[in-house]
C-alpha positions as CSV (number, residue, x, y, z in Angstrom):
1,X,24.1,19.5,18.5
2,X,20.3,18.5,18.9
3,X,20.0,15.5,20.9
4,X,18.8,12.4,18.8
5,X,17.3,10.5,20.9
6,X,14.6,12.5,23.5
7,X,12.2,11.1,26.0
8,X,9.5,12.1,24.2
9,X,11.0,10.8,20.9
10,X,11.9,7.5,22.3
11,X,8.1,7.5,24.1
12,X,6.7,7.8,20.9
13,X,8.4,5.3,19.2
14,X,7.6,2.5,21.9
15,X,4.4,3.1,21.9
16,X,3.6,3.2,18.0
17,X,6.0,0.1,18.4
18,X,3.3,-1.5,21.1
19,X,0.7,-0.8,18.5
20,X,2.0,-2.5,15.3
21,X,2.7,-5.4,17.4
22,X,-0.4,-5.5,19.3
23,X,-2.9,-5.3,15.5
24,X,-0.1,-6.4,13.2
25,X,1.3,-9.6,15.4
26,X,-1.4,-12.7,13.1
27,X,0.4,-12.0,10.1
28,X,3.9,-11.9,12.1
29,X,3.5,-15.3,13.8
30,X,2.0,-17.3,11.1
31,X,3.9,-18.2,7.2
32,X,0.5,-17.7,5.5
33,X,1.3,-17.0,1.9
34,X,-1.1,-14.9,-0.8
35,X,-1.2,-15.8,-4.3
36,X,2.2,-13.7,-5.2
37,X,3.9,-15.3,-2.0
38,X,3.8,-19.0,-3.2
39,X,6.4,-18.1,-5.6
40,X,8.4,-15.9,-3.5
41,X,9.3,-17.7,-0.5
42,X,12.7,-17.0,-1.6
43,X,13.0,-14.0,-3.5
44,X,16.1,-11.3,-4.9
45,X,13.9,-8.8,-5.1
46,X,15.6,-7.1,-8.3
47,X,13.3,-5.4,-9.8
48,X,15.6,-2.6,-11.7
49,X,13.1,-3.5,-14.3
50,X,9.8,-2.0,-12.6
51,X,11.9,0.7,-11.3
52,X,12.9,-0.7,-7.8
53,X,16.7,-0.2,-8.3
54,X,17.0,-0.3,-4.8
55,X,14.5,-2.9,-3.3
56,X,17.0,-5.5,-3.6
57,X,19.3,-3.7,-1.4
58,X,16.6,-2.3,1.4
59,X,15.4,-6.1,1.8
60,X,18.6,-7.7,2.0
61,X,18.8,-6.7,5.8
62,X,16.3,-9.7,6.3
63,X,17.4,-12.1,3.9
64,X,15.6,-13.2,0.5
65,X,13.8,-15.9,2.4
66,X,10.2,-15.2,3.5
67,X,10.4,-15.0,7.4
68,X,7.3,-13.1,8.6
69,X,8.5,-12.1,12.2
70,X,11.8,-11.2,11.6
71,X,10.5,-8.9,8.3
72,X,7.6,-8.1,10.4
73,X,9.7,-6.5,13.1
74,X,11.6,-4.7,10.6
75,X,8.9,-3.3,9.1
76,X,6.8,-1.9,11.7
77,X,10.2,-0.7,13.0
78,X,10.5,1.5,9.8
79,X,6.6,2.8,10.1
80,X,7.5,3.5,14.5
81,X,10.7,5.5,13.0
82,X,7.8,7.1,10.4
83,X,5.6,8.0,12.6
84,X,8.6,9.5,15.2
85,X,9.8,11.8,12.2
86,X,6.3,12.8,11.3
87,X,5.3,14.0,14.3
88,X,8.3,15.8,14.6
89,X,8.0,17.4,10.9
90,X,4.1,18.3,12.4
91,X,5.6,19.5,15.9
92,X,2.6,17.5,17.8
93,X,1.8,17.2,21.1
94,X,2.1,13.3,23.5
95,X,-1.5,12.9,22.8
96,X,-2.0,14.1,19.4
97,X,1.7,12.0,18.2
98,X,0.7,8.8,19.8
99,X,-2.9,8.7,18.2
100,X,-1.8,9.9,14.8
101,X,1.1,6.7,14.9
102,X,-1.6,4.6,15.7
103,X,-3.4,5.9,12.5
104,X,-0.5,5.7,10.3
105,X,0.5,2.0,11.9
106,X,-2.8,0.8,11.7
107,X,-3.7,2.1,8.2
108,X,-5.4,-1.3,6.6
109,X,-2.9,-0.3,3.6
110,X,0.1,-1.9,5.7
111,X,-2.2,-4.7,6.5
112,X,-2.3,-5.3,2.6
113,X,1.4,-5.1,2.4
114,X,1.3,-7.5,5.3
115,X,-0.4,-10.1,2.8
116,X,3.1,-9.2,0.8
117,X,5.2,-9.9,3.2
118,X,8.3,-11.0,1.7
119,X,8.7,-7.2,0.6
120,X,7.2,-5.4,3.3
121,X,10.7,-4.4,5.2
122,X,11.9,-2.6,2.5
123,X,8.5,-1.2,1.2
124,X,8.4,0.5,5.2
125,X,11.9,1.5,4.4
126,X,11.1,3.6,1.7
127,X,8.3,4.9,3.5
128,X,10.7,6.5,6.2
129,X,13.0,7.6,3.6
130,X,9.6,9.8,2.4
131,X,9.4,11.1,5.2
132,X,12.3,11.7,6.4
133,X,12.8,13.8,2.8
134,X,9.8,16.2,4.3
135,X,11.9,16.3,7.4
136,X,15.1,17.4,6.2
137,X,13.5,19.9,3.9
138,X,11.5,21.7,6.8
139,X,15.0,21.7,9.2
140,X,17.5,22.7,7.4
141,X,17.8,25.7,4.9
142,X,19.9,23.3,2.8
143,X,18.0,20.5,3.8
144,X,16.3,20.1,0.3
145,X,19.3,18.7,-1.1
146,X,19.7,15.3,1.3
147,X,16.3,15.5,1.2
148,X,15.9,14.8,-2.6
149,X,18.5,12.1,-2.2
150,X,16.4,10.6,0.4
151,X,13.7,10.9,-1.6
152,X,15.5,9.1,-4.8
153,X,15.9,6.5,-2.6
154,X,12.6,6.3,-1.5
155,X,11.3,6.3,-5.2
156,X,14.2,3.5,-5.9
157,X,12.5,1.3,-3.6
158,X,8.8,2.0,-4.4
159,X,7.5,4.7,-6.5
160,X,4.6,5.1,-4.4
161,X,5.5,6.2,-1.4
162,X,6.2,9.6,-3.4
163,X,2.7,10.9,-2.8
164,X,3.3,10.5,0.8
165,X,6.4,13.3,0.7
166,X,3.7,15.8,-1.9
167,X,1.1,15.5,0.3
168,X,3.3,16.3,3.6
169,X,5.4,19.2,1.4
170,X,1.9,20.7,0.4
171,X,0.2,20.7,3.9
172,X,3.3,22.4,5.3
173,X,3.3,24.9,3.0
174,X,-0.7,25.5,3.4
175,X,0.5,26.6,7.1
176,X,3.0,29.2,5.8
177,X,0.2,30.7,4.1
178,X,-1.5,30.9,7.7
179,X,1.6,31.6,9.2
180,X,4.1,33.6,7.2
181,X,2.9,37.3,6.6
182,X,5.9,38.3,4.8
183,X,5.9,37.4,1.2
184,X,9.6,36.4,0.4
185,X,9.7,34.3,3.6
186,X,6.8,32.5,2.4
187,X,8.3,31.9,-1.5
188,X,11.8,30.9,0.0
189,X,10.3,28.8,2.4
190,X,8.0,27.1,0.1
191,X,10.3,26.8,-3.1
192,X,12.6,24.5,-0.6
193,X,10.0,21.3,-0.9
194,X,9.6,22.2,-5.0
195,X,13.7,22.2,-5.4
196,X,13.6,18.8,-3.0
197,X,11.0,17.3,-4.7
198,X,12.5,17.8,-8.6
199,X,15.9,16.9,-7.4
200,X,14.8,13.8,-5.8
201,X,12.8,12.4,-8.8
202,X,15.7,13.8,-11.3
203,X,18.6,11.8,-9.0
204,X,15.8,8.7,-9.3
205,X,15.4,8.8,-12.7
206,X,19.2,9.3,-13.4
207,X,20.2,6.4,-11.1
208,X,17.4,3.8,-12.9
209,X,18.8,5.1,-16.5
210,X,22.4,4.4,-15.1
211,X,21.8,1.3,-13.4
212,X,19.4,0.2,-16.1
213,X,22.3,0.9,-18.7
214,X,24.8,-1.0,-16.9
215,X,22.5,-4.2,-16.9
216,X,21.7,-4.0,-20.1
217,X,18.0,-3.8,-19.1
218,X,15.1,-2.1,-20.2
219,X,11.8,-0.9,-18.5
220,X,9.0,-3.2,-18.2
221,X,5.4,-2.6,-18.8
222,X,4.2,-3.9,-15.7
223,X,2.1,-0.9,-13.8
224,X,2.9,1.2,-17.2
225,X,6.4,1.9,-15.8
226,X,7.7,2.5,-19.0
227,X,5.6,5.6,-19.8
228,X,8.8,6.8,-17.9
229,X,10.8,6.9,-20.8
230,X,8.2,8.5,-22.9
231,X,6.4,10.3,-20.7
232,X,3.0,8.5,-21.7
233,X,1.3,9.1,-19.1
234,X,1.7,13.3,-19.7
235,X,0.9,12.5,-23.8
236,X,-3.0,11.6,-23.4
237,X,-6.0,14.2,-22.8
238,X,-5.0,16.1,-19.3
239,X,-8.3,17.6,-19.0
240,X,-9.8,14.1,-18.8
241,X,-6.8,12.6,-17.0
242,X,-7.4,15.2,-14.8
243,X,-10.9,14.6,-14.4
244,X,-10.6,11.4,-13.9
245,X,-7.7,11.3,-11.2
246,X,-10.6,13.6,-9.1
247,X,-13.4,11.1,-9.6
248,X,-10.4,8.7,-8.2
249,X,-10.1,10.3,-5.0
250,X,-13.4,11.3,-4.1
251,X,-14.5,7.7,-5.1
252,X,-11.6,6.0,-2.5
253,X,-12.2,8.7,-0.1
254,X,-16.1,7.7,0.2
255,X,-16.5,4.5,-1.1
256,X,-13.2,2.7,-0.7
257,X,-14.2,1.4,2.5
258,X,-10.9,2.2,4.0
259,X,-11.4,6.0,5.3
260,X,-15.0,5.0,6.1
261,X,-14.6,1.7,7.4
262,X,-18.0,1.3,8.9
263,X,-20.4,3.7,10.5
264,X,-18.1,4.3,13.9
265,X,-15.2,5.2,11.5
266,X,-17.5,7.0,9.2
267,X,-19.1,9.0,11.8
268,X,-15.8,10.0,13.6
269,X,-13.8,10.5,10.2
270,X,-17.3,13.1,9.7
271,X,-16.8,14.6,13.0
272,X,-12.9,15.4,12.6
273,X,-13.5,16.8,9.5
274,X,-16.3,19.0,10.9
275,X,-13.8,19.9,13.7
276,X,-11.1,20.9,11.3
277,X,-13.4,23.4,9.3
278,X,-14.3,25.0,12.5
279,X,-10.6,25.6,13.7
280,X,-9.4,26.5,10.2
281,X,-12.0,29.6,9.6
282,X,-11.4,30.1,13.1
283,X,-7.3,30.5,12.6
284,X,-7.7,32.0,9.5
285,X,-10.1,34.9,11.0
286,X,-7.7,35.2,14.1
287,X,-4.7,35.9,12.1
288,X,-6.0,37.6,9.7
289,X,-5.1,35.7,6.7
290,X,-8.9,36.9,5.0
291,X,-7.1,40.0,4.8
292,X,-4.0,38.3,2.6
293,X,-5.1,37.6,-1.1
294,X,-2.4,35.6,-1.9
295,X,-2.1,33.7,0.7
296,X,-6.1,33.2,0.3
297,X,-5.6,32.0,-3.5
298,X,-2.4,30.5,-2.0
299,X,-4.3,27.7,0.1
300,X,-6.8,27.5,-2.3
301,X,-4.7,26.6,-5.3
302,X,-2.8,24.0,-2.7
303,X,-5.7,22.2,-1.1
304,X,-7.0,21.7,-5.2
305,X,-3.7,20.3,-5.9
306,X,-4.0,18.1,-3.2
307,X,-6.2,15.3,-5.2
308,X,-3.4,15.7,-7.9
309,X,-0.2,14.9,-5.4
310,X,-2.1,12.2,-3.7
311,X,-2.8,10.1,-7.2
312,X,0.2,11.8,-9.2
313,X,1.0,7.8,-9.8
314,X,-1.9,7.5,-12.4
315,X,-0.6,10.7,-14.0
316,X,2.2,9.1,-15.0
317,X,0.8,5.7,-15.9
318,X,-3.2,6.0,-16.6
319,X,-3.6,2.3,-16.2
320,X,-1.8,1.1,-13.5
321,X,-3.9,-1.2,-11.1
322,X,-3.9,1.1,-8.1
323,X,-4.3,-1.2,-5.5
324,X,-4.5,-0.3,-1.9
325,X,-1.1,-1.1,-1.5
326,X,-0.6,2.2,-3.6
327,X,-2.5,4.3,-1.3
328,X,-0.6,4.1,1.8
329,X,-0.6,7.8,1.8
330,X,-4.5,8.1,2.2
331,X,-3.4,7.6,5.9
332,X,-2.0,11.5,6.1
333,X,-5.2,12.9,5.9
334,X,-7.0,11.9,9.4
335,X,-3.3,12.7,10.7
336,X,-2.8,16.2,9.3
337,X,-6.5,17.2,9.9
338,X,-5.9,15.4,13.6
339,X,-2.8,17.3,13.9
340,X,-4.4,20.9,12.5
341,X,-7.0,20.7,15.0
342,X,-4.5,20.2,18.1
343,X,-1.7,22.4,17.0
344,X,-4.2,25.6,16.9
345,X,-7.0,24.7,19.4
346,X,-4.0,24.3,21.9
347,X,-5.0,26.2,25.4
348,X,-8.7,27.2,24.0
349,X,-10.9,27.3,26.5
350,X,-15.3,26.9,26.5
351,X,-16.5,25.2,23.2
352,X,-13.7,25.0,21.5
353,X,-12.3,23.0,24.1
354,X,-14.7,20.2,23.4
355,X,-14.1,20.5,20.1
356,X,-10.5,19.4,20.6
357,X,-10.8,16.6,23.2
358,X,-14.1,15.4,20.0
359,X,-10.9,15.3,17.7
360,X,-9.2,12.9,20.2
361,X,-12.1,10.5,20.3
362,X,-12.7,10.7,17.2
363,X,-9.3,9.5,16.0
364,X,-9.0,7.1,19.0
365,X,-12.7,5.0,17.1
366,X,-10.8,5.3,13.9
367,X,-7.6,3.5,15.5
368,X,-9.4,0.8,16.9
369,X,-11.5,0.1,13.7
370,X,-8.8,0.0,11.8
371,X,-6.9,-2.4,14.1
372,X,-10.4,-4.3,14.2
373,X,-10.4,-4.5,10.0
374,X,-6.5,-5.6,9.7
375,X,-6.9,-8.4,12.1
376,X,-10.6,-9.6,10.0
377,X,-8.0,-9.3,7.0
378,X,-6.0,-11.7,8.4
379,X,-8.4,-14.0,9.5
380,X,-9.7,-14.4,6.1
381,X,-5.5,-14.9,5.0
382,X,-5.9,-17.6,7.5
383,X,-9.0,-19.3,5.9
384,X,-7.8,-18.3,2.5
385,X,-4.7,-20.6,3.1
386,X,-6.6,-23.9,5.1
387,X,-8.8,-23.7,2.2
388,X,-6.4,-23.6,-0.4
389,X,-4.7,-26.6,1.6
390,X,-7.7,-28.9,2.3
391,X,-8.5,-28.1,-1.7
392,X,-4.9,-29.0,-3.0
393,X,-4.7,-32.0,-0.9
394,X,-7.8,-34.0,-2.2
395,X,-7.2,-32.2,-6.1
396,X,-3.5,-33.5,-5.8
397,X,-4.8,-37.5,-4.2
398,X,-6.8,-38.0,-7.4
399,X,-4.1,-36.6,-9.7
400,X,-2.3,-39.4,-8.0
401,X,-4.4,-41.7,-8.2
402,X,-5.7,-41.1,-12.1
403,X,-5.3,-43.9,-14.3
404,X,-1.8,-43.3,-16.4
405,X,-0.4,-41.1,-13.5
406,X,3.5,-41.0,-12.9
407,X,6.2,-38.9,-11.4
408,X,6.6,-36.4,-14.0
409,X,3.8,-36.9,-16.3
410,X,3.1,-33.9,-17.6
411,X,-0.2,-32.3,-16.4
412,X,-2.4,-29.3,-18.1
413,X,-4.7,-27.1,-15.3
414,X,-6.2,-23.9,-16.2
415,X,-5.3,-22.5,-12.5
416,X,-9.0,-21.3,-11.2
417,X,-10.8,-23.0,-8.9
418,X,-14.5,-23.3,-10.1
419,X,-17.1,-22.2,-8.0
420,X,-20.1,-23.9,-9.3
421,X,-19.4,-27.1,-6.9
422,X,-17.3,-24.7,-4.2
423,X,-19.9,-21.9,-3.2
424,X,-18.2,-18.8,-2.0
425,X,-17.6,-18.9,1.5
426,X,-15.6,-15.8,2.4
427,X,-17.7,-13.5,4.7
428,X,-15.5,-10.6,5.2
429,X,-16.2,-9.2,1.6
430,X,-18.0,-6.0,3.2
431,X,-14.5,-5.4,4.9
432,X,-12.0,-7.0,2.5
433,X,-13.2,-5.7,-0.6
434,X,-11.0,-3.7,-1.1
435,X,-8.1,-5.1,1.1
436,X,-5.4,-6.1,-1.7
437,X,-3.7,-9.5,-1.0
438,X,-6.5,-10.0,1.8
439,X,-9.7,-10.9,0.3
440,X,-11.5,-13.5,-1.6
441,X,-11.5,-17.8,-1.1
442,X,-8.9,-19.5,-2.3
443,X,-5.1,-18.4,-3.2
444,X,-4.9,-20.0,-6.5
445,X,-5.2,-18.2,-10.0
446,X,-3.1,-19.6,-12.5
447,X,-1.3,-22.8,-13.1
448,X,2.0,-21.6,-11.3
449,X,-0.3,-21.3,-7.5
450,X,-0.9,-24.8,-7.8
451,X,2.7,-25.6,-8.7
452,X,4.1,-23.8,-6.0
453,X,1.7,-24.7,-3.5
454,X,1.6,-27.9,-3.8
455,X,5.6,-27.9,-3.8
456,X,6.0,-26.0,-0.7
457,X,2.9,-26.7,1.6
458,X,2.6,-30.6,0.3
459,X,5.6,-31.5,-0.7
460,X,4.9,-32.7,-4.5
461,X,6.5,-32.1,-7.4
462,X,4.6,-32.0,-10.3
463,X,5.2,-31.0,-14.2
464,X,2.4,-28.4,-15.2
465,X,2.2,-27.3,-18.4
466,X,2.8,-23.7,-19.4
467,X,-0.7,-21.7,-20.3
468,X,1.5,-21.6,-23.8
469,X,1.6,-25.3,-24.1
470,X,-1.9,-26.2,-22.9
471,X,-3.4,-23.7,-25.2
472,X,-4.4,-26.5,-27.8
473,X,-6.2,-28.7,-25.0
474,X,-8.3,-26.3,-23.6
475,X,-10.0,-25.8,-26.6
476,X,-10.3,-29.3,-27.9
477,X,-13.8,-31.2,-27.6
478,X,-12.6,-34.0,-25.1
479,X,-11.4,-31.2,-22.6
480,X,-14.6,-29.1,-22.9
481,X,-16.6,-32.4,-22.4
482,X,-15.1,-33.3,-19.1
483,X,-16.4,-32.0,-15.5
484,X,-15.2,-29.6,-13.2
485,X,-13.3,-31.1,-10.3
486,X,-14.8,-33.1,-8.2
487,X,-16.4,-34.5,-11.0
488,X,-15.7,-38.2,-12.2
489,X,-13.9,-37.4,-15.1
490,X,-12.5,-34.1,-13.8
491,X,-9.0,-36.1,-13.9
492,X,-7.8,-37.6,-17.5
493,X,-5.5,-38.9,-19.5
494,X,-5.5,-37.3,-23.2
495,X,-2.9,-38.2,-25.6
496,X,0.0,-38.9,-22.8
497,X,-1.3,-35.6,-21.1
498,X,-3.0,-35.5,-17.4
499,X,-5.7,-33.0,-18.1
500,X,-6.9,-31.3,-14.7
501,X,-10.2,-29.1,-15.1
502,X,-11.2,-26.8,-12.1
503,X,-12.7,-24.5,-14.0
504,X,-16.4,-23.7,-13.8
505,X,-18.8,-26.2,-15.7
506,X,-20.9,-25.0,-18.5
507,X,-18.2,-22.7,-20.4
508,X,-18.9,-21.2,-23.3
């Protein structure tokens, strides 16, 4: 029996272990909440009805309180025990399997989940299970069938770690093109992700129906997860679904300012990529693959379908909001192309030497910038939170102090904070832009943020009004004549109400 735990297994670990804690450690120290985390500092996390059937169980291990180190440690354990199998699946080097975990551990996408802390343990969790899916698959002429289980799983806890296991199934199967000369190899081989991949999302979908049925639930809309039951997602124009899940990609890729974080990243991202053209004609021309038509139209065929597996998510629902949280996977390609470039420039010799130790250099700039871009992420959390607080405490003194105020009055806020008197002061926007959970001012959007903040970082309870229920108020003539807070009469009494406006001035 293969020894689980090797040297260079357990070397690989510590030292993507070393890295999470070394970029990742702000958010693990500090109870810094985002919008979504003031009402989940204690949290089931059933969510049968988005799909998750299995969330609840995967975060359990840590509780259903919000305890950032202890879910924290959890979590980067799962992406170290990621990055171990990865390498593994991509049978890498010291060098190569120590950079490309830093890559995948310092991807700003886990610095977003970060910000969502309260679920990140189990998110990671069904990251390895992706993975480990791949890993089976690849090892085991059988393996496809844990695999797909692992893979239900995986999909039970977040749907959108599936990309990660299509993306790793397709590159693996781009190198049996180069690899395997003998046709029937290369179909059996291959077929082995397909049959791992349909059985896993089959067993997922029968386990939500089951488990759905059970509970007497049905699907929710949120993220268009109930196109699953109808398929709506497959029902509209493929050509322009198609078109547009493309224009997707190459927009992120480019512009997302994730991939090209800022001209160092840029610039090195360019120069792996260059790298990885040169070794790939240079493999293919060595082994003669030119010579192989279907294996030619093979690779082809795969590397278009690569767009497709990576965003397969807005196949199924056109408008989900596919935040970066979504697009942990995005993180493969510097790894694979990483990986590629040291698995078949191993032992060259004149150029093609340099161009190997470039590809280490190059990933080692992308590391550090992206270690560089989580931790400005969560120093914006930081000042996202004190000025939240500083906000909160003077809105909630003159709520206190408003003529007619007493425990329990009831109180109608619209939830924004207006930023006609509070000028934007958030630098990090070049960086954080598109950071989910990590950008912007303040944490407050509706009604509910200032409930629960002011409950759980101030200590007051007070009775807000449902967006239902002050419906009629924010359209009568006395609330549209007040001020925006701080204005005098930002704070007042109408007809037994306390009415709160943060809102811009001048709305139409």
């Amino acid at each position: 029996m293969e020894k689980l735990f090797t040297t260079e297994r357990k070397k690989i670990f510590l030292y993507v272990f070393i890295i999470g804690l070394i970029v990742h450690i702000p958010a693990m120290v500090s109870d810094i909440p985002n919008h979504d985390g003031l009402s989940s500092m204690y949290f089931d996390q059933n969510m049968i009805t988005s799909g998750r059937w299995f969330l609840t169980i995967a975060c359990g291990f840590s509780s259903y309180f919000t305890l950032p180190w202890i879910i924290g440690l959890i979590g980067v354990f799962f992406v170290s025990l990621s990055a171990v199998v990865l390498l593994e699946i991509l049978e890498a080097d010291m060098t190569t399997a120590v950079l490309s975990g830093g890559i995948l551990i310092t991807f700003p996408a886990l610095a977003s989940t970060f910000a969502y802390v309260y679920t990140l343990d189990g998110y990671m969790m069904g990251l390895f299970l992706a993975v480990l899916a791949v890993y089976l698959t690849k090892k085991y002429a059988r393996g496809f069938i844990p695999g797909g289980l692992c893979l239900a799983f995986s999909m039970g806890i977040y749907q959108s770690y599936l990309p990660f296991a299509i993306i790793l199934s397709t590159y693996l199967v781009i190198l049996l093109c180069i690899e395997e000369e003998e046709f029937k190899e290369l179909v059996g081989k291959a077929l082995r992700y397909a049959y791992m991949g349909l059985m896993g999302i089959l067993e997922y979908y029968v386990i939500l129906r089951l488990l759905l049925a059970l509970q007497g639930k049905q699907l929710a809309g949120y993220q268009g997860i109930d196109s699953l039951d109808a398929a709506g997602g497959l029902q509209g124009n493929v050509p322009d679904m198609v078109r547009r899940l493309y224009a997707d990609f190459a927009t992120f890729v480019i512009r997302g300012k994730i991939l090209f974080g800022n001209p160092y990243s840029a610039t090195a991202f360019v120069l792996l990529i260059l790298a990885f053209a040169a070794i790939f004609l240079k493999v293919m021309n060595d082994r003669g693959v030119f010579k192989r038509p279907f294996n030619i139209i093979s690779i082809l065929v795969l590397a278009l379908f690569l767009p497709i597996g990576t965003n397969v998510i807005l196949l199924i629902s056109p408008d989900v909001n596919y935040h970066l949280l979504m697009r942990y996977q995005y993180a493969l390609y510097p790894i694979l192309i990483f990986a590629f470039v040291r698995k078949y420039s191993e032992g060259s010799h004149g150029l093609w030497r340099y161009v190997r130790e470039g590809a280490v250099f190059a990933v080692a700039v992308m590391l550090f910038v992206n270690g560089i871009n989580d931790n400005i992420g969560y120093s914006n959390l930081n000042k996202r939170y004190e000025k939240t607080y500083g906000y909160c405490l003077r809105l909630l003194d003159r709520i206190e102090q408003a003529d007619g105020y007493y425990p329990g009055v009831p109180i109608a806020i619209v939830g924004v904070v207006g930023y006609v008197p509070y000028p934007e002061t958030d630098i990090t926007g070049s960086v954080t832009q598109t950071m989910t959970g990590l950008s912007g001012d303040q944490l407050l959007y509706t009604a509910a943020n200032y409930q629960e903040f002011m409950k759980n970082y101030l200590g007051a309870t007070l009775n807000f009004l449902t967006p239902e229920e002050m419906a009629d108020i924010y359209y009568s003539e006395e609330y549209i004549a007040m001020e925006s807070f701080p204005g005098k009469s930002s704070v007042k009494m109408i007809d037994g109400v306390l009415c709160v406006k943060t809102e811009n001035v001048g709305r139409d």
